[in-house]
C-alpha positions, 0 to 999 in steps of 0.5 A: 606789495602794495598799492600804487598811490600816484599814477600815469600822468601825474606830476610829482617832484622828489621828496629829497632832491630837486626835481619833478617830472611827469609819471610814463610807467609804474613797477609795483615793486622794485624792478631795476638792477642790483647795482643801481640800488647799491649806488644810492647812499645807504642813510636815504636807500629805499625799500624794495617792497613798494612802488617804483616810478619811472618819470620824465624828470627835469631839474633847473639843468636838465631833462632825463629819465628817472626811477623813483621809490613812492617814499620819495615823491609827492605830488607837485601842485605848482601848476608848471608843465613839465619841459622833458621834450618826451612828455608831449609823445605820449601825453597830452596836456597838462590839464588839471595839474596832470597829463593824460595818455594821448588817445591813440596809445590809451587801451 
């Protein structure tokens, strides 16, 4: 297992596919189901053994949720908020070029 390089609140984008979102929760290894690992094409299917995110993600249609391997995100320095209309229930800002956990729910 290794250590997460991205963490809660930081903006990153999809190394492949068009998208970026803000990160809500961390899995220090893969932690979805057997079936959804299947369904990705097996030439781009990541390891298990590593860091899983869970983002707000959006792309130019949509907003949605998504879990992303850390082989497949980068940060993203466009200095663009993030539309998901969940990002501002747990978060505030952007400040930086990251999010930071509303008061009330930071431990």
């Amino acid at each position: 297992m290794q250590i997460a390089r991205f963490s809660i609140g930081q903006i990153v984008r999809h190394r492949i596919y068009p998208f970026r979102g803000v990160i809500f929760d961390v899995d220090p290894v893969f932690d979805n189901t057997e079936e959804w690992y299947e369904a990705i094409p097996l030439d781009i299917r990541p390891r298990k053994d590593q860091p899983f995110y869970h983002l707000f993600a959006e792309n130019a249609d949509s907003e949605y949720v998504a879990y992303v391997s850390e082989q497949n995100l980068e940060i993203d320095d466009s200095d663009l908020p993030i539309r998901h209309p969940q990002v501002s229930e747990l978060f505030d800002g952007p400040v930086e070029g990251a999010y930071r956990l509303k008061h009330q729910l930071a431990n």
